[in-house]
Backbone as CSV, one residue per row, in Angstrom:
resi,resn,N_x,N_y,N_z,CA_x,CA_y,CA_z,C_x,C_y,C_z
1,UNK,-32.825,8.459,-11.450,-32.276,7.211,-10.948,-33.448,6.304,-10.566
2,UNK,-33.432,5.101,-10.943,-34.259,4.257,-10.520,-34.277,3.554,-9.003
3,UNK,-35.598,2.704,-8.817,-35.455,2.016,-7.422,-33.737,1.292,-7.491
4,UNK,-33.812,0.108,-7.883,-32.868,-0.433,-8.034,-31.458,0.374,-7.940
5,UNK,-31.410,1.275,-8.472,-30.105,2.262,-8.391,-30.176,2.369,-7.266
6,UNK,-30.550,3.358,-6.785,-31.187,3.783,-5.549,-30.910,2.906,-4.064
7,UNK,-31.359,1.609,-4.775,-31.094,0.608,-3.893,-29.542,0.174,-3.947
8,UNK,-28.984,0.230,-4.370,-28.062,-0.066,-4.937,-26.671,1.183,-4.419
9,UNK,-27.076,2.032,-4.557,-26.691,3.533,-3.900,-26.442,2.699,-2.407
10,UNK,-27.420,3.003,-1.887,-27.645,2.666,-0.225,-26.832,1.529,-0.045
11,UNK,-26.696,0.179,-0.733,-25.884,-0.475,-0.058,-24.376,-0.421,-0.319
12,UNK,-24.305,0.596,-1.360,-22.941,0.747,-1.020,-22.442,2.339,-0.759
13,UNK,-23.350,2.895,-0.196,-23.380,3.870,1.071,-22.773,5.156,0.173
14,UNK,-23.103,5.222,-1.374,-22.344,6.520,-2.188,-23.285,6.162,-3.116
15,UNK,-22.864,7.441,-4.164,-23.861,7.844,-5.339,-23.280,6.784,-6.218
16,UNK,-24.138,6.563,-7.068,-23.300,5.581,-8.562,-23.016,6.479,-9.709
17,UNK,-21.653,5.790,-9.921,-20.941,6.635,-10.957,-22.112,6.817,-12.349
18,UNK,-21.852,7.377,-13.320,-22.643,7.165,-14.800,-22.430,5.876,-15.343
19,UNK,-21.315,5.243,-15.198,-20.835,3.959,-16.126,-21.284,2.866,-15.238
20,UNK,-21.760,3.025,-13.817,-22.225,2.157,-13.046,-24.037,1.829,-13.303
21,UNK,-24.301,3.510,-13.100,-26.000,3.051,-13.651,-25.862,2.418,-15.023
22,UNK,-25.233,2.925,-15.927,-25.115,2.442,-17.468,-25.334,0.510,-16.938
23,UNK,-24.442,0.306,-16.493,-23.951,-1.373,-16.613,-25.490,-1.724,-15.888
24,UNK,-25.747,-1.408,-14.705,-27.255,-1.699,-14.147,-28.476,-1.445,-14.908
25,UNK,-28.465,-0.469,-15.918,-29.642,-0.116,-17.174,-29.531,-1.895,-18.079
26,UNK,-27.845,-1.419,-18.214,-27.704,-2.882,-19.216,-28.313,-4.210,-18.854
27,UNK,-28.175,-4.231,-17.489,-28.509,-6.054,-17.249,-29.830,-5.905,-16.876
28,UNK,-30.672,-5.097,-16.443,-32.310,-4.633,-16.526,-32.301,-5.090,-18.033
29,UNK,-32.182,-4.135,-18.757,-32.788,-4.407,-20.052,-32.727,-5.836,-20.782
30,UNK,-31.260,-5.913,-20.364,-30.968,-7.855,-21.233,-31.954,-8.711,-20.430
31,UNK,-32.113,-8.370,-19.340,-33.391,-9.610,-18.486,-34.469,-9.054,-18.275
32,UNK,-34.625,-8.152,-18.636,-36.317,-7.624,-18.752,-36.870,-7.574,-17.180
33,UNK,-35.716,-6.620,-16.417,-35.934,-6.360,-14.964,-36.797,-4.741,-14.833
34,UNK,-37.600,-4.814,-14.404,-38.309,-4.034,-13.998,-38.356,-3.832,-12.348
35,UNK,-38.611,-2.592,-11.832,-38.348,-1.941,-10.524,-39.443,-2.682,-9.845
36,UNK,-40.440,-3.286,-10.407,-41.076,-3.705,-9.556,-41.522,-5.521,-9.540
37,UNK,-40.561,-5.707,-9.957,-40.342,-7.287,-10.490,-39.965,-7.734,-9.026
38,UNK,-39.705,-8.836,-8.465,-39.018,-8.967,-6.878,-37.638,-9.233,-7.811
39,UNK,-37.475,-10.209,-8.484,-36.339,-10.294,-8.815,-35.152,-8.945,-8.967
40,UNK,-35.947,-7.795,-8.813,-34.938,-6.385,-8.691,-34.493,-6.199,-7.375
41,UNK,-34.612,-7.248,-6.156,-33.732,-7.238,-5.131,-32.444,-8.195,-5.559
42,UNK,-32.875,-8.964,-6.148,-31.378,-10.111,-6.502,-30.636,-9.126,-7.464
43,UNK,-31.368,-8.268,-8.711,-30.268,-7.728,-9.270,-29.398,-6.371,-8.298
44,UNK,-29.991,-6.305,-7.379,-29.657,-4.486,-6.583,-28.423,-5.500,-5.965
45,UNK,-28.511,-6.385,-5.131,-27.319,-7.085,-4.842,-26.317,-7.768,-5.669
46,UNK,-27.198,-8.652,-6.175,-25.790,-8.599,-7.789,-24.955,-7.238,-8.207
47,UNK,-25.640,-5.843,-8.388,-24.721,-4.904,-8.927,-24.551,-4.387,-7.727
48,UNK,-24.636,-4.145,-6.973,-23.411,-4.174,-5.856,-22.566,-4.524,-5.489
49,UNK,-22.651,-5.946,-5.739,-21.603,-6.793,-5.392,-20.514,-6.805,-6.753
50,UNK,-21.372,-6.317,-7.614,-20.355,-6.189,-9.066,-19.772,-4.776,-8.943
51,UNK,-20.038,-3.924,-8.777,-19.565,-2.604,-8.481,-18.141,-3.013,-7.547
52,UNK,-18.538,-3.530,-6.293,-17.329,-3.387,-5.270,-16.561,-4.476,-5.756
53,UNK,-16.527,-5.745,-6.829,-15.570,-6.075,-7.340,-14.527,-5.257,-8.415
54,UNK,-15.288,-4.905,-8.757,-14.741,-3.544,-9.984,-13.798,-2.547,-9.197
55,UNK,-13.631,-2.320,-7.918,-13.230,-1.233,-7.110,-12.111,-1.768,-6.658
56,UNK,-11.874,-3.237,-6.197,-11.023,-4.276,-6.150,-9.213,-3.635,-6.283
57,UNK,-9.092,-3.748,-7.534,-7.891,-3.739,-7.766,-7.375,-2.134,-7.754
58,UNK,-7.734,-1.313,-7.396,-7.534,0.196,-6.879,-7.014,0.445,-5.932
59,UNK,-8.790,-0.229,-4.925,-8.211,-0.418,-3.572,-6.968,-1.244,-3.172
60,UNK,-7.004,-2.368,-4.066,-5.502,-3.169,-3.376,-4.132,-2.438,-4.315
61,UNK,-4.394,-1.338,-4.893,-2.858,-0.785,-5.310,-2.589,0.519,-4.311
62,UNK,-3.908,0.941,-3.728,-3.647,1.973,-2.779,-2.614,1.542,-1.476
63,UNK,-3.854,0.317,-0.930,-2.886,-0.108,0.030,-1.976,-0.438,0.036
64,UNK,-1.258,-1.278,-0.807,0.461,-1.488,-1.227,1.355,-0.232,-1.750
65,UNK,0.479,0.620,-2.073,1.747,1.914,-1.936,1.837,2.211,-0.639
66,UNK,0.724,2.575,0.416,0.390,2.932,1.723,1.795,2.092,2.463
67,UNK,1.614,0.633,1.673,2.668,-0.420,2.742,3.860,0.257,2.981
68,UNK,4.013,0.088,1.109,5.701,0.254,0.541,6.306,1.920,1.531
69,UNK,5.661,2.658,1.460,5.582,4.399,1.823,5.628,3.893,3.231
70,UNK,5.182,3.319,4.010,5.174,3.094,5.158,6.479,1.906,5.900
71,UNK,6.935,0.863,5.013,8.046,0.417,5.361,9.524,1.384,4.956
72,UNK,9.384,2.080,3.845,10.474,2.753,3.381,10.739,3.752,4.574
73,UNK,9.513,4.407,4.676,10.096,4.854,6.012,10.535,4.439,7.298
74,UNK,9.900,3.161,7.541,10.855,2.978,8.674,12.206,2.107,8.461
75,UNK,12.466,1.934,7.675,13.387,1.674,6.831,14.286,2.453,7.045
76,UNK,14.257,3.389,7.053,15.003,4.480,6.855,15.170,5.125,8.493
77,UNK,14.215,4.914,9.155,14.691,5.696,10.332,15.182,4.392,10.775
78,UNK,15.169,3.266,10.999,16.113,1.940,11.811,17.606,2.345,11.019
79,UNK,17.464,2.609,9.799,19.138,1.956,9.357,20.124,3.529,10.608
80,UNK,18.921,4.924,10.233,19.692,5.915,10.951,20.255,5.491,11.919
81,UNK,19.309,5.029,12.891,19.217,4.501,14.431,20.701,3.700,14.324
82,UNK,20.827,2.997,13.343,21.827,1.841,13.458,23.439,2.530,13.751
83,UNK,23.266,3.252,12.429,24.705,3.918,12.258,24.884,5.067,13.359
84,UNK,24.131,5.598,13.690,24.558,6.044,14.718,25.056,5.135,16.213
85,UNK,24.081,4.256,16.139,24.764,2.968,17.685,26.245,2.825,16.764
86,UNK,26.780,2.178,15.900,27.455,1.919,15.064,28.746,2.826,15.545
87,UNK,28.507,4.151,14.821,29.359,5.600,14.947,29.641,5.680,16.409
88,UNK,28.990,5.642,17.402,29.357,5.599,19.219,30.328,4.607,19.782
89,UNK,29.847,3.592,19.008,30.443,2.199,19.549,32.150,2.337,18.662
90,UNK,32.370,2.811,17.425,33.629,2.819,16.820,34.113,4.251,17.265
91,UNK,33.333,5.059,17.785,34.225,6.352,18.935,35.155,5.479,19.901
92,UNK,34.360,4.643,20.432,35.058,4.710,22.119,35.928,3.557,21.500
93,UNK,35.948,2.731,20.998,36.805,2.026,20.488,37.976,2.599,20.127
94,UNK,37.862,3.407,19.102,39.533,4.021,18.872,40.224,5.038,19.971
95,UNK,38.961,5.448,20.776,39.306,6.239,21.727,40.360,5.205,22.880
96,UNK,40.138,4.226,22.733,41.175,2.943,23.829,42.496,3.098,23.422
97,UNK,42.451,3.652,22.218,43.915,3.192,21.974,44.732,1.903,22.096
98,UNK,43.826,1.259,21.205,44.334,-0.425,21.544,44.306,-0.937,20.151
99,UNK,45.201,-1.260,19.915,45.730,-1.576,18.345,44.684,-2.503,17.859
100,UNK,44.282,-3.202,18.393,43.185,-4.497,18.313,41.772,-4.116,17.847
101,UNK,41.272,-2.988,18.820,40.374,-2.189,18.814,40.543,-1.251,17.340
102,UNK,41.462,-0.640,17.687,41.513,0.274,16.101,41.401,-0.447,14.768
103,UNK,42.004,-1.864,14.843,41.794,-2.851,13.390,40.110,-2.752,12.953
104,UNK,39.547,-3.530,14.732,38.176,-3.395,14.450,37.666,-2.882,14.101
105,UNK,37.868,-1.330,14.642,37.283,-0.326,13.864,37.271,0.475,13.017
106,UNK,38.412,0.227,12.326,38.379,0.158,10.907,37.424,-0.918,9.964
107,UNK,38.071,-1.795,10.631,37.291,-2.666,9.594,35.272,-2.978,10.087
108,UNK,35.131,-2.383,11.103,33.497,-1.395,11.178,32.848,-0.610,10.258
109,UNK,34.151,0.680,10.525,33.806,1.730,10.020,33.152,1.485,8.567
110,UNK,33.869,0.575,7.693,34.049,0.104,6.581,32.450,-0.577,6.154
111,UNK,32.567,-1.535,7.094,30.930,-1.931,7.251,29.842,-1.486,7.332
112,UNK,29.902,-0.665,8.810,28.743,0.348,8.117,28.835,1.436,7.069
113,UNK,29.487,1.819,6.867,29.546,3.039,5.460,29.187,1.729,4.572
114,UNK,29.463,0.553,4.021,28.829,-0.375,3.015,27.443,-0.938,3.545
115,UNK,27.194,-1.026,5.142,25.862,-0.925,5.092,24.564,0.321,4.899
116,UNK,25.342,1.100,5.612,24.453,2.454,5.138,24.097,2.122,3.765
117,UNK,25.087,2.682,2.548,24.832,2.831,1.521,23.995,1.674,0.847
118,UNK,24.129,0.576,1.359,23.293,-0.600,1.178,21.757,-0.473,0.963
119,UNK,21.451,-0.138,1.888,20.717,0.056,3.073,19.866,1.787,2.287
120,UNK,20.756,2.568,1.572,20.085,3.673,1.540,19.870,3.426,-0.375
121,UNK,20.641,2.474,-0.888,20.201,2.063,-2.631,19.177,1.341,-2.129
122,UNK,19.193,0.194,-1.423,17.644,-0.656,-1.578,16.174,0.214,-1.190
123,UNK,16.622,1.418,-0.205,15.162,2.637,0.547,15.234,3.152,-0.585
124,UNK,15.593,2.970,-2.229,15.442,4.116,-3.003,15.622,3.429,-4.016
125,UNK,15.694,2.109,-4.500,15.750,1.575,-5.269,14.598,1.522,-6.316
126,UNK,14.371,1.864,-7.429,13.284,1.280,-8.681,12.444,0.442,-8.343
127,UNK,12.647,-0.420,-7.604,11.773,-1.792,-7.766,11.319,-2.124,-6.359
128,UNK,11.585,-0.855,-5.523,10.113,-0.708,-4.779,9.534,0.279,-4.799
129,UNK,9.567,1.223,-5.637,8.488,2.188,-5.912,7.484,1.664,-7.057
130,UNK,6.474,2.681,-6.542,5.371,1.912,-7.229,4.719,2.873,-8.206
């Protein structure tokens, strides 16, 4: 490995891949950079800075699964949370025995079982997995 690699290593705090020295051999050779040229500090930062653009779009698909994996789940534990407040609240309701009350909670019950299921196609839906 050369200075420049080397240098290049260090500022981005890991070894360089093979296809990374390759691309840094390449633009040495097309400009006739030598390790002891000064201009081999502008290229050690140029391919660094070209390296961690290259890394770019990885890193930003990691983190958006990280998101998606991380809202689905709570996603999923709020809707629980819900139907259960939901399920308590249409207990004591029919428990009144009040004709009024029982419509309601029917027509609850109804709601959440169409929100659940709502609620549990969109936490599992195609088109937020990634």
């Amino acid at each position: 490995m050369t200075d420049i690699n080397k240098s290049i290593a260090e500022l981005l705090g890991r070894d360089l891949t093979d296809e990374e020295i390759t691309c840094i051999n390449n633009l040495k050779g097309r400009f006739h950079i030598s390790d002891t040229k000064p201009l081999a500090i502008v290229l050690a930062l140029v391919g660094a800075n070209h390296v961690l653009f290259e890394s770019m779009p990885n890193l930003l698909q990691q983190k958006a699964s990280e998101t998606i994996k991380r809202h689905r789940t709570t996603l999923s534990k709020e809707s629980t949370t819900i139907t259960q407040e939901l399920i308590g609240m249409l207990s004591h309701n029919i428990a009144m025995e009040n004709a009024r009350y029982k419509t309601l909670a029917i027509w609850f019950s109804f709601g959440s079982i169409f929100g659940g299921m709502l609620v549990f196609l969109i936490s599992h839906s195609k088109w937020l997995r990634t």
